[in-house]
C-alpha positions in Angstrom: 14.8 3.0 12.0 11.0 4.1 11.3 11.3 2.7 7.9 12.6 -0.8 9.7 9.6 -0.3 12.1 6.9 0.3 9.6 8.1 -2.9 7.4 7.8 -5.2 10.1 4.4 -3.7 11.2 3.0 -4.1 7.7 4.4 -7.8 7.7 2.7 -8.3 11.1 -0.7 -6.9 9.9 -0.3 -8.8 6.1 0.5 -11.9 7.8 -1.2 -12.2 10.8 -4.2 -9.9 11.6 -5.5 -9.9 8.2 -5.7 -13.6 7.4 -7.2 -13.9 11.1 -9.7 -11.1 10.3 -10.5 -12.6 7.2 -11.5 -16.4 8.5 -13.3 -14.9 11.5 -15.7 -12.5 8.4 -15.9 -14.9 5.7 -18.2 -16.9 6.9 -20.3 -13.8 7.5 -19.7 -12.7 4.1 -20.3 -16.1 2.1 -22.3 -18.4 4.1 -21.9 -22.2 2.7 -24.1 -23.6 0.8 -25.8 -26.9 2.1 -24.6 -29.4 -0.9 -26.6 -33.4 -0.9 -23.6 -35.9 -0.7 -26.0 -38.6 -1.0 -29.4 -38.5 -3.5 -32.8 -38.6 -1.4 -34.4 -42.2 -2.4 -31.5 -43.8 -2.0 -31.6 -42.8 1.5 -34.5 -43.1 2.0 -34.4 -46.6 1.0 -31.7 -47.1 3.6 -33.9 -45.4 6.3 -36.5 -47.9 5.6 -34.2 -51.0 5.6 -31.9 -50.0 8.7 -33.7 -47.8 10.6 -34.5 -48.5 14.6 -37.8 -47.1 13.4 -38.8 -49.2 11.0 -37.8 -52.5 13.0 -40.0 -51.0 15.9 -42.8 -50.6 13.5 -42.6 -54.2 12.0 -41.9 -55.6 15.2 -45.0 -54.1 17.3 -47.4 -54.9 14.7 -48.1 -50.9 14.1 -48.5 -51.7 10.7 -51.9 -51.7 10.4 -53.5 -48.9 7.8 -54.1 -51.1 5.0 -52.8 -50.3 1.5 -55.2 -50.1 -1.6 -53.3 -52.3 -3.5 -52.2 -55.0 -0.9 -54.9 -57.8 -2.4 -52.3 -59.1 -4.6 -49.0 -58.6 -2.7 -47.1 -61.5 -0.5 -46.7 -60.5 2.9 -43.7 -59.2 2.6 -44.8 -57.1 0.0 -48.0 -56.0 2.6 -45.2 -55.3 5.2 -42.8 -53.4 3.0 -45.9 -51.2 1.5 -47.0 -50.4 4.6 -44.0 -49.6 6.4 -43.1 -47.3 3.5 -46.6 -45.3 3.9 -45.6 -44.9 7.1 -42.1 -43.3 7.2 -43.3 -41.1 4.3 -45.9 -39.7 6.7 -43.4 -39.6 9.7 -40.9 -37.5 7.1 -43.7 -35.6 6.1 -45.0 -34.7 9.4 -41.0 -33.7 10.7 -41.0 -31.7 7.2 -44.1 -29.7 8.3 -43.5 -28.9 11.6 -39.7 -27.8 11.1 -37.9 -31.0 13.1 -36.0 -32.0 9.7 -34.8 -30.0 6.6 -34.0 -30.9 3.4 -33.3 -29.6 0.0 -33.0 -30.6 -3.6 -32.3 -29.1 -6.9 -33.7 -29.4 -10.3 
C-alpha cells in the first residue's frame, strides 16, 4: 500500500504541480524577447498615410515650418514634406521622454 501511495503521489507532482510550477517561473526565468513583426519605415509610412494625426495636421493648416527644399516641389509634395518633418519630431519627442519604445537590430 505505501508503494501504491507513493506512485500516485509522484504522478500527481510530475503531472500536475510541476508543469504548473514551471509556467508560473518561466517567465521569470526567460523573459521574451520583444521581436518587430513589421520593419520600421514601412510603418512609418503607414503612420503618415492613415494616421488621425496626420489628417488633423493637414487639415488645420498646422503645417507651417517650411522645408529647405520646398521651392521646387508641387504642393503635394510641400504637404507631404512637411507633414513628414513633423511626425518625425512628434516620434522623436515620445522617443525622448519615454511615451513610446522601439527597438531594431543590425
Amino acid at each position: 500500500m505505501p508503494s501504491l501511495a507513493a506512485f500516485a503521489f509522484g504522478l500527481l507532482i510530475s503531472t500536475v504541480l510541476l508543469p504548473e510550477l514551471w509556467l508560473q517561473i518561466k517567465p521569470h526565468l526567460f523573459p521574451l524577447k520583444p521581436r518587430a513583426d513589421t520593419e520600421g519605415a514601412t510603418i512609418f509610412k503607414e503612420i503618415i498615410a492613415k494616421s488621425k494625426r496626420a489628417k488633423e495636421l493637414i487639415g488645420t493648416g498646422k503645417l507651417t515650418v517650411p522645408l529647405r527644399y520646398e521651392s521646387h516641389l508641387t504642393g503635394f509634395g510641400i504637404n507631404e514634406g512637411r507633414l513628414e518633418m513633423q511626425i518625425t519630431d512628434e516620434f522623436h519627442d515620445f522617443l525622448r521622454s519615454g511615451e513610446i519604445t522601439v527597438w531594431g537590430t543590425m
